[in-house]
C-alpha positions in Angstrom: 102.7 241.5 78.5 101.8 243.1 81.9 100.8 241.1 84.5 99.0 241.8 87.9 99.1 238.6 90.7 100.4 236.5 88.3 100.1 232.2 88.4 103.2 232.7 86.1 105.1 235.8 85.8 106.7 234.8 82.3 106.2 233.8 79.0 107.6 229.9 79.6 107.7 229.3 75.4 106.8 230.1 71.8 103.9 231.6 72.8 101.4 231.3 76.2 97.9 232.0 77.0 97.6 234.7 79.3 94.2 235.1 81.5 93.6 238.5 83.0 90.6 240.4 84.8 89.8 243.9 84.1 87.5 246.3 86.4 84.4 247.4 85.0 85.2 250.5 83.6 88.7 249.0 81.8 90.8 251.4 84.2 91.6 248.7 86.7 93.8 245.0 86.4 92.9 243.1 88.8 94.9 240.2 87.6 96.9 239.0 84.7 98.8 236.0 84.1 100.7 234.2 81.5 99.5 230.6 81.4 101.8 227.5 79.2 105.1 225.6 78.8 107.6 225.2 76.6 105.7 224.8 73.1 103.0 226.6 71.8 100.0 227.7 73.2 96.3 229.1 72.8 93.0 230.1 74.8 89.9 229.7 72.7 87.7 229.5 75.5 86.7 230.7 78.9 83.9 230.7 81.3 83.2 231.9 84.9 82.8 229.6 88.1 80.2 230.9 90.8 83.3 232.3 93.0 85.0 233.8 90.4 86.9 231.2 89.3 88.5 231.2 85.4 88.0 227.8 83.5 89.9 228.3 80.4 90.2 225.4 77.1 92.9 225.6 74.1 95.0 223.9 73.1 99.0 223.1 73.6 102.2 221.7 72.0 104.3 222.0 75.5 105.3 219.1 77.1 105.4 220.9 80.3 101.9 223.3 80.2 101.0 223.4 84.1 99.1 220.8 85.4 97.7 220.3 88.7 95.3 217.4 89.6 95.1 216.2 86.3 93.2 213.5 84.0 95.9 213.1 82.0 99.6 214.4 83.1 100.9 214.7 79.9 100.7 215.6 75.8 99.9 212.8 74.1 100.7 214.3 70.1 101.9 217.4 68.6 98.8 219.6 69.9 96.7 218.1 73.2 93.7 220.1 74.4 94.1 222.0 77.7 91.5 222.6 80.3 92.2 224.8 83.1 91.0 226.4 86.2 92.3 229.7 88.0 91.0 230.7 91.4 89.6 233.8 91.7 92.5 236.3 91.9 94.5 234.8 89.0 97.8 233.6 91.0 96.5 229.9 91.6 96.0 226.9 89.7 93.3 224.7 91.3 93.3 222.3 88.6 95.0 221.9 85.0 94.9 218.6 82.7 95.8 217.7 79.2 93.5 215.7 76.7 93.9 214.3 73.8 95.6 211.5 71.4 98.7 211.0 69.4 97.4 213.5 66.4 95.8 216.5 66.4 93.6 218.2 69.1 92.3 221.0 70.1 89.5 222.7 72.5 87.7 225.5 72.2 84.1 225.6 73.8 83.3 225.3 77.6 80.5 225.7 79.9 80.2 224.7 83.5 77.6 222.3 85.1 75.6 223.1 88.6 77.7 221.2 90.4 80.8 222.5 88.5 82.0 220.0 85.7 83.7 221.1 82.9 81.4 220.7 79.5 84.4 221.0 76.7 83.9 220.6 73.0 86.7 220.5 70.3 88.1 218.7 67.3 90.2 215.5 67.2 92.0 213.8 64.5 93.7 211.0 66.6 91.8 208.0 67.0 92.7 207.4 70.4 91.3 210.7 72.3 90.2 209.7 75.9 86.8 208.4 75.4 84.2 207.4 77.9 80.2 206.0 77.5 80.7 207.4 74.1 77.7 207.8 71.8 80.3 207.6 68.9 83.7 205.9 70.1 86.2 205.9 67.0 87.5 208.9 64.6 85.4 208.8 61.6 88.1 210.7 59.4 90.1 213.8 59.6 88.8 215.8 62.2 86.1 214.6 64.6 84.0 217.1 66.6 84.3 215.2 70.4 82.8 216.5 73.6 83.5 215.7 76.9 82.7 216.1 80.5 85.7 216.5 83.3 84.3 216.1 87.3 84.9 219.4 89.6 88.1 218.7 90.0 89.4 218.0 86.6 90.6 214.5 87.5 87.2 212.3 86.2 86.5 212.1 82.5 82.8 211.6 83.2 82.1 210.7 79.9 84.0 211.6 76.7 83.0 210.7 72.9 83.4 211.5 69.3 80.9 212.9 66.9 80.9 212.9 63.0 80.6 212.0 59.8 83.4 211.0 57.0 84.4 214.7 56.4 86.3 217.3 58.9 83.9 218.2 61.6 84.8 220.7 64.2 83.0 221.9 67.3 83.2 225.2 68.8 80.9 226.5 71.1 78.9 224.5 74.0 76.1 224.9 76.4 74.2 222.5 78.8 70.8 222.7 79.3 68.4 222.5 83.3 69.1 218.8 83.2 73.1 218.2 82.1 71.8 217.6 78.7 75.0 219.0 76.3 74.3 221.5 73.4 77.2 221.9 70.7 
């Protein structure tokens, strides 16, 4: 896969994320970079920072996807959710984290706050995803929708919590309104 300033050069497993930046005619790659470890991985969403900055959310089987300043160091079941940020020119990782439980997770909404948190939405099934001032604190069955909140740096869970009914629920596209209020 070509790749322009990379963070990572190489595909590192079954199958990585990559994050690039094309001009805006398509003629030009600015930057292009495979992002994961040694399992597999994929990008469902991505958002810009006010500096150019790529946050980016999937989700991962590696044991060793990048991190960098994280919440949580480490996969916690077979697929964790990733959240990510790139600095502007693609060949830096300002901050990386895993979330998730011993089941199933997986992220694919995100948005950006004014004072740039990470808004993230997803589905869990495990019953112990990270969870903080929850509305709704347990799984309710199957899949759960959850949405959380990670501080600038990608190291605070500001607040974390499930939301659903007895049946599969999945969320997959977020937006926060004048006042931090979250939209999913």
């Amino acid at each position: 896969f070509p790749t322009e300033n990379p963070y990572q050069a190489e595909n590192s497993g079954n199958s990585d994320v990559f994050v690039s930046k094309l001009g805006s005619t398509g003629s030009v790659l600015f930057f292009s970079t495979y992002l994961g470890g040694n399992g597999a991985d994929f990008a469902y969403g991505i958002t810009l920072g006010p500096a150019g900055e790529s946050y980016v959310i999937g989700h991962t089987s590696s044991t060793n996807f990048p991190t960098e300043n994280p919440y949580q160091a480490g996969n916690s079941g077979f697929y964790d959710v990733f959240v990510s940020k790139l600095e502007s020119s693609g060949s830096m990782l300002l901050f990386s984290t895993y979330l998730g439980g011993d089941s199933d997770d997986g992220g694919r909404g995100i948005t950006l706050g004014t004072a740039g948190e990470s808004y993230v939405v997803g589905h869990t099934a495990s019953p112990d995803f990270p969870t903080e001032n929850p509305y709704q604190a347990g799984n309710s069955g199957g899949y759960d929708v959850f949405v959380s909140k990670l501080g600038s740096t990608g190291s605070v869970l500001s607040f974390s919590t499930h939301l659903a009914g007895v049946d599969a629920d999945r969320g997959t596209a977020i937006t926060v309104g004048a006042a931090g209020d979250s939209y999913v």
